[in-house]
C-alpha positions as CSV (number, residue, x, y, z in Angstrom):
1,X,0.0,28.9,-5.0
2,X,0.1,26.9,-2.0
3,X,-0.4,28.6,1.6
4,X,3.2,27.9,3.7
5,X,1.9,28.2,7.1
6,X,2.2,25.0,8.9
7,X,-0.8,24.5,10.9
8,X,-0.6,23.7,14.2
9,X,-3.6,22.2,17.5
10,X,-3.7,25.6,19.1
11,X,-4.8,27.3,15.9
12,X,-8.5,28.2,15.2
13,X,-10.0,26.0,12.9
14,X,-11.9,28.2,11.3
15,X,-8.9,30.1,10.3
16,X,-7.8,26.6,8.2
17,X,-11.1,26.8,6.5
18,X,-10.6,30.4,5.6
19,X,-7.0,30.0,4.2
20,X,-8.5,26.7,2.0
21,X,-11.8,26.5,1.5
22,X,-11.1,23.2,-0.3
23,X,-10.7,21.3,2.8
24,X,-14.4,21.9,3.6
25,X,-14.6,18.5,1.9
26,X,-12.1,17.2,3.9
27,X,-13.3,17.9,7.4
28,X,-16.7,16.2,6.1
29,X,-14.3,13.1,4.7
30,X,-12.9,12.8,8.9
31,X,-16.2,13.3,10.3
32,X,-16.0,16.9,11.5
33,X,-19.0,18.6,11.4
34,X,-19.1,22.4,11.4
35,X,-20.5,24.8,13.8
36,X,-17.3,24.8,16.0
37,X,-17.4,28.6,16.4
38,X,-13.6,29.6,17.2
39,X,-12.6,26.2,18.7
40,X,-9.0,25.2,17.7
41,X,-8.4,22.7,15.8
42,X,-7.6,20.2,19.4
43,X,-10.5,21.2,20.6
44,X,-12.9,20.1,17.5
45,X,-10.8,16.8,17.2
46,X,-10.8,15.7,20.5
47,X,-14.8,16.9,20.4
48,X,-15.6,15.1,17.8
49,X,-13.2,12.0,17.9
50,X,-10.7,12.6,15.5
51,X,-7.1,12.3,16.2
52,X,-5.6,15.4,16.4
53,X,-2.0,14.2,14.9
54,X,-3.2,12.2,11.7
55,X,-6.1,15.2,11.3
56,X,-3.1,17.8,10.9
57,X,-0.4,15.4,9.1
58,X,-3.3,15.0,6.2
59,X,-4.5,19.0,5.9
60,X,-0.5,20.1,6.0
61,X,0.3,17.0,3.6
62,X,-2.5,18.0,1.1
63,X,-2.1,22.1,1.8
64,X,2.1,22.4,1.8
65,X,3.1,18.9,0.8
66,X,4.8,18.8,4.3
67,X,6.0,15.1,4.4
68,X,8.4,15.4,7.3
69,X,6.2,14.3,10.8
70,X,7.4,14.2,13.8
71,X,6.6,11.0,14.8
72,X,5.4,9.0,12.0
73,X,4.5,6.3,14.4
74,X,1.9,8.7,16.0
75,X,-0.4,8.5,13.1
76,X,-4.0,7.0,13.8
77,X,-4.7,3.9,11.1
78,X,-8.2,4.2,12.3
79,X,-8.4,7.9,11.6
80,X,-6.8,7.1,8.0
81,X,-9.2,4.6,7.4
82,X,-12.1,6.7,8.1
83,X,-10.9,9.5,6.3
84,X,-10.3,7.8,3.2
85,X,-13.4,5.2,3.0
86,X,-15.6,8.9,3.1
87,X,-13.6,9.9,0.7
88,X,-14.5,7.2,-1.3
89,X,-17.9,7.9,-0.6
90,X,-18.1,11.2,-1.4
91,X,-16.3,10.7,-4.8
92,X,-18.3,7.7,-6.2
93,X,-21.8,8.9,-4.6
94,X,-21.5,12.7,-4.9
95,X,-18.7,14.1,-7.0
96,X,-18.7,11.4,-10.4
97,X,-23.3,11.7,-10.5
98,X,-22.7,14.8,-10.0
99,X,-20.2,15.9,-13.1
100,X,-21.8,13.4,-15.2
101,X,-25.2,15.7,-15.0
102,X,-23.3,18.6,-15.7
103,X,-21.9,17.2,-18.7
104,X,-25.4,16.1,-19.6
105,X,-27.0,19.3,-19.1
106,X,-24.4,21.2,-21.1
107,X,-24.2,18.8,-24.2
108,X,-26.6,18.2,-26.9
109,X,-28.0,14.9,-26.5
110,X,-28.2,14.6,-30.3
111,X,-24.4,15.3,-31.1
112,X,-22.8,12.0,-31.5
113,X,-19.8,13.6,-30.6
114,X,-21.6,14.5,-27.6
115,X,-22.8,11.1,-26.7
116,X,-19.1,9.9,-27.2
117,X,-17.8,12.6,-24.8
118,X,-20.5,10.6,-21.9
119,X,-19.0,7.2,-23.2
120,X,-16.2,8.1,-22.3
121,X,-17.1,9.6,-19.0
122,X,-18.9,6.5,-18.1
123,X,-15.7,4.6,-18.8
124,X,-13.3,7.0,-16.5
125,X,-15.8,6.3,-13.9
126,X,-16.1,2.5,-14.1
127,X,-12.6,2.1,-13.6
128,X,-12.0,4.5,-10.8
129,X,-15.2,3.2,-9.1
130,X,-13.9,-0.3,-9.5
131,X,-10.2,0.4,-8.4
132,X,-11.9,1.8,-4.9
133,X,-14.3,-0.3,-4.6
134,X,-11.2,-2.7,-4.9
135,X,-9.5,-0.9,-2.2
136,X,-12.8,-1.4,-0.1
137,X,-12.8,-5.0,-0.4
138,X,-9.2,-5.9,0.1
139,X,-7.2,-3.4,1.5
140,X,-8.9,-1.8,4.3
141,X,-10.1,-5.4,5.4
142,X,-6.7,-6.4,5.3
143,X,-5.0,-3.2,7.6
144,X,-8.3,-3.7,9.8
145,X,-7.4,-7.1,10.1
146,X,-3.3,-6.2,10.6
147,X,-4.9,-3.9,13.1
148,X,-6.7,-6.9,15.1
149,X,-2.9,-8.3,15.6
150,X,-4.0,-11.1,12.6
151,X,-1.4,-12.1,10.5
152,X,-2.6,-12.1,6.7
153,X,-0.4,-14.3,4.3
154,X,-1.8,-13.7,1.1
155,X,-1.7,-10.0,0.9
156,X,0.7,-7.4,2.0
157,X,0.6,-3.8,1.1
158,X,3.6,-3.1,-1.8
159,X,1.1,-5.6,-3.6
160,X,-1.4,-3.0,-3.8
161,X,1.1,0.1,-4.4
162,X,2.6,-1.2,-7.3
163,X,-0.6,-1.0,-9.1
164,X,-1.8,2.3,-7.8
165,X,-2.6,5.4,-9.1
166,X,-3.5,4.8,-13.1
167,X,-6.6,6.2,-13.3
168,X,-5.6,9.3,-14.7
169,X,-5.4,8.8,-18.7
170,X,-9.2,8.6,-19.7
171,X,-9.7,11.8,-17.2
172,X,-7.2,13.4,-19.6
173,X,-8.6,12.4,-22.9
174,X,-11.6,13.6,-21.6
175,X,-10.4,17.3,-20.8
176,X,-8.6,17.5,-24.2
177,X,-11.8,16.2,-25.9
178,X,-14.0,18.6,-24.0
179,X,-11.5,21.8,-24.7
180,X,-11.8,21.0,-28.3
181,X,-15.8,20.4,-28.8
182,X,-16.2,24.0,-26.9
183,X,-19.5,25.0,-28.7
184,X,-20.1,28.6,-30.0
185,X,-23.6,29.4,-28.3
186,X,-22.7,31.2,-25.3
187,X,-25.1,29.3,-23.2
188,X,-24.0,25.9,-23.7
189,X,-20.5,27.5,-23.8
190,X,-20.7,28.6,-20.2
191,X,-22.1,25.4,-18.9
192,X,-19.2,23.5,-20.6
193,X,-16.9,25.8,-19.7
194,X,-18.1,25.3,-15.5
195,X,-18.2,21.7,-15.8
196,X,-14.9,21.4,-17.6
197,X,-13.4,23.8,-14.4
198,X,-15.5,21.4,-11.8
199,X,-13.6,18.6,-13.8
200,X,-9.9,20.1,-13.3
201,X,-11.1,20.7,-9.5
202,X,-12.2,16.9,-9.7
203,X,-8.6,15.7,-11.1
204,X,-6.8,17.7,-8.5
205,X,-8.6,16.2,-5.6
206,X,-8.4,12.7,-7.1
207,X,-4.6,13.5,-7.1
208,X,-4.3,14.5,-3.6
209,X,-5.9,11.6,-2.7
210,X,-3.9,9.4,-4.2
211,X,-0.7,11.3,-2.7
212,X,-1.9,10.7,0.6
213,X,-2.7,6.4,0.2
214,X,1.0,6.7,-1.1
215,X,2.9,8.9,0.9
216,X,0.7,8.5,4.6
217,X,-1.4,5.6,4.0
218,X,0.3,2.9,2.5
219,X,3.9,3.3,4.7
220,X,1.8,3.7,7.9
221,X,0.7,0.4,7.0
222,X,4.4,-1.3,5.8
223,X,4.7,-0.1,9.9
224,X,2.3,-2.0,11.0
225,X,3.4,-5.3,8.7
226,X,6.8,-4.9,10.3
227,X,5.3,-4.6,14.1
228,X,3.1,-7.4,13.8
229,X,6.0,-9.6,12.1
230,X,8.1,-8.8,14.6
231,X,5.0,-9.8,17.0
232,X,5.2,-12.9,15.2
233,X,9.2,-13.5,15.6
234,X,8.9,-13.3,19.4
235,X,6.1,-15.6,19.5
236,X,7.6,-18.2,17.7
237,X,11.3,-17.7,20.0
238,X,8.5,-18.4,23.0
239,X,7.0,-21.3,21.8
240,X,10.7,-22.7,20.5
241,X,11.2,-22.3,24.2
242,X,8.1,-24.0,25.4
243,X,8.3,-26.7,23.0
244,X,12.1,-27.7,24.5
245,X,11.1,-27.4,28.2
246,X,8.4,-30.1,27.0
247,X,10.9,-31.9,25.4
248,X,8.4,-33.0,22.5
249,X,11.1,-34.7,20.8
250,X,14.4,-33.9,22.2
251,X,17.7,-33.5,20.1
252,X,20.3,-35.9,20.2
253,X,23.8,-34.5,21.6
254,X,25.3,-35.3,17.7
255,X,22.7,-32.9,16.7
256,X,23.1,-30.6,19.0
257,X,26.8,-30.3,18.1
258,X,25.4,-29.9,14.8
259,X,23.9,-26.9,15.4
260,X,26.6,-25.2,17.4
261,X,28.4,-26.2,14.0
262,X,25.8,-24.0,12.2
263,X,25.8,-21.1,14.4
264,X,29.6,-21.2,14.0
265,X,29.0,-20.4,10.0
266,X,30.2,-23.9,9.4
267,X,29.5,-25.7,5.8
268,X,28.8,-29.1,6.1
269,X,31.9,-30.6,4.9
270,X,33.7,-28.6,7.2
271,X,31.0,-29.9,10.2
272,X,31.8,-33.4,8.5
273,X,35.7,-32.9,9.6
274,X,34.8,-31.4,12.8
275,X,32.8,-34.1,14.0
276,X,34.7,-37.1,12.3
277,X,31.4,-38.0,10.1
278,X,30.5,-38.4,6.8
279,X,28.8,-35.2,4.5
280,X,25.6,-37.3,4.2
281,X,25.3,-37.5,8.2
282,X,25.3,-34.1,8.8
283,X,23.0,-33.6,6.2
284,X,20.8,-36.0,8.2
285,X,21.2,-34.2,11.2
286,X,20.3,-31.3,9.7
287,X,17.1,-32.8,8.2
288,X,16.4,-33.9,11.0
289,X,17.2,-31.0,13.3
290,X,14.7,-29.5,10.8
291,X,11.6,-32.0,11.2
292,X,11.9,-32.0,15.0
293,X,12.7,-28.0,16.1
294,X,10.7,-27.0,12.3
295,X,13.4,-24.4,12.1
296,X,14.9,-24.1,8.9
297,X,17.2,-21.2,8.7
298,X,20.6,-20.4,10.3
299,X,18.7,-17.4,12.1
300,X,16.3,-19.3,13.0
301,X,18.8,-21.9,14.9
302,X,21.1,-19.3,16.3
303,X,17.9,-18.2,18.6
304,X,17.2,-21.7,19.3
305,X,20.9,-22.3,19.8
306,X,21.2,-18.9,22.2
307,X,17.7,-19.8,24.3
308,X,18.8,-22.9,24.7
309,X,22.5,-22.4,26.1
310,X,23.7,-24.2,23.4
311,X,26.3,-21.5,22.8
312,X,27.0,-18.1,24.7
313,X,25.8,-15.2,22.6
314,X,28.5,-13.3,23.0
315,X,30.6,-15.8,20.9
316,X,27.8,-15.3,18.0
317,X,28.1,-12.6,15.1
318,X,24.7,-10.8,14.9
């Protein structure tokens, strides 16, 4: 059963260790060493360089399921990063060697079955080493990168999340397979019986983990896609305007009543009639309103149109 108390900076750390020992992994995971005697949980963050907010949001997320921040926009990427590359490193170079010798130690090396149950262990960790070791070499370059203000085109997160979290099915087939080859000796009974516990202990934390990449990770970063597009959008409006006070290639005034046409919500047959032209000369205004501004959408042109006091923008729908 979960504990409901929502943990807050001014509380003890100690007393978040004592209500779930589980996150003794955790604090290891964000860097936190112990030996902070009866520090609160500010005090060993801000000691030990972890941010406070992101620290909390993850240990009430994985403790009570708490979802609802207070300001999502608060959370550290960098903390996130960190916590879950150790993560990583504890579950590939600590928790999978170590189950695996468990399972050794309690089989009988000359059961076939036995040496099918390791098969298939070696299989459930090969893919969940390779889908993090995945995450290693795309994604967290990539939000390291989004966090550098570059803009990536080839990636974006909802890439990643539609194929996340299906790991799970070998772990499962392991556990029923396990459950059924119980041995009757008591000694290799117990051993089985501890590493098949340390196994649903391993499937839990796997699942928490995952919760968090989907639930804190993967929308802080959607956040930081939108800020650095939006980045982008008022960099290009700048250089839209720079590129017309240079006067690279200036418009013509047919094209500029072109545009005005545009931002009106005019279709070009209707520009046609407005102007007195043919169809085909408004399209090749348009083509080559196109080549010279390189702005190709009606958005796009409205800014161009409103920088450039082409039109008033209180006469434009936004």
């Amino acid at each position: 059963m979960k504990n409901q108390k929502m943990y807050e900076p001014d509380d003890k750390m100690i007393s978040l260790i004592r209500d779930n020992y589980n996150l003794l992994q955790s604090l290891g995971s964000f860097g936190i060493s112990l030996g902070f005697g009866d520090k609160t949980v500010s005090q060993v963050c801000e000691e030990q360089h972890v941010d406070t907010y992101t620290f909390l949001a993850v240990v009430n997320f994985t403790i009570n399921g708490y979802r609802d921040f207070d300001d999502a926009s608060r959370l550290s990427m960098p903390t996130l990063l960190q916590y879950l590359k150790a993560s990583h490193d504890y579950f590939i170079g600590f928790q999978l060697p170590f189950i695996r010798k468990e399972l050794v130690d309690a089989l009988d090396d000359k059961d076939n079955l036995a040496r099918l149950i390791l098969k298939l262990y070696d299989e459930y960790a090969r893919s969940i080493t390779a889908h993090m070791k995945y995450e290693e070499k795309n994604v967290y370059p990539y939000v390291e990168a989004l966090l550098q203000g570059k803009s990536v085109t080839d990636f974006e997160i909802d890439m990643y999340s539609k194929h996340h979290g299906q790991e799970s099915n070998k772990l499962r087939e392991l556990k029923s397979i396990i459950i059924k080859y119980l041995p009757s000796d008591g000694l290799h009974n117990n051993q089985l019986s501890a590493t098949l516990y340390d196994i649903y202990n391993n499937e839990e934390w796997l699942s928490l983990h995952a919760q968090v990449e989907d639930e804190i990770f993967i929308p802080a970063v959607r956040r930081l896609e939108q800020k650095l597009k939006q980045s982008d959008v008022t960099a290009k409006i700048s250089n839209m305007i720079g590129k017309n006070v240079e006067g690279t290639e200036a418009l013509g005034e047919r094209e500029k009543d072109v545009i005005v046409a545009l931002v009106q919500g005019m279709t070009n047959k209707e520009i046609a009639d407005h102007l007195c032209i043919s169809v085909n000369t408004v399209i090749t205004h348009r083509r080559n309103i196109a080549r010279k501004l390189q702005i190709h959408s009606p958005a796009g042109l409205t800014i161009y149109a409103i920088v450039n006091n082409l039109v008033d923008i209180s006469s434009v729908k936004l």
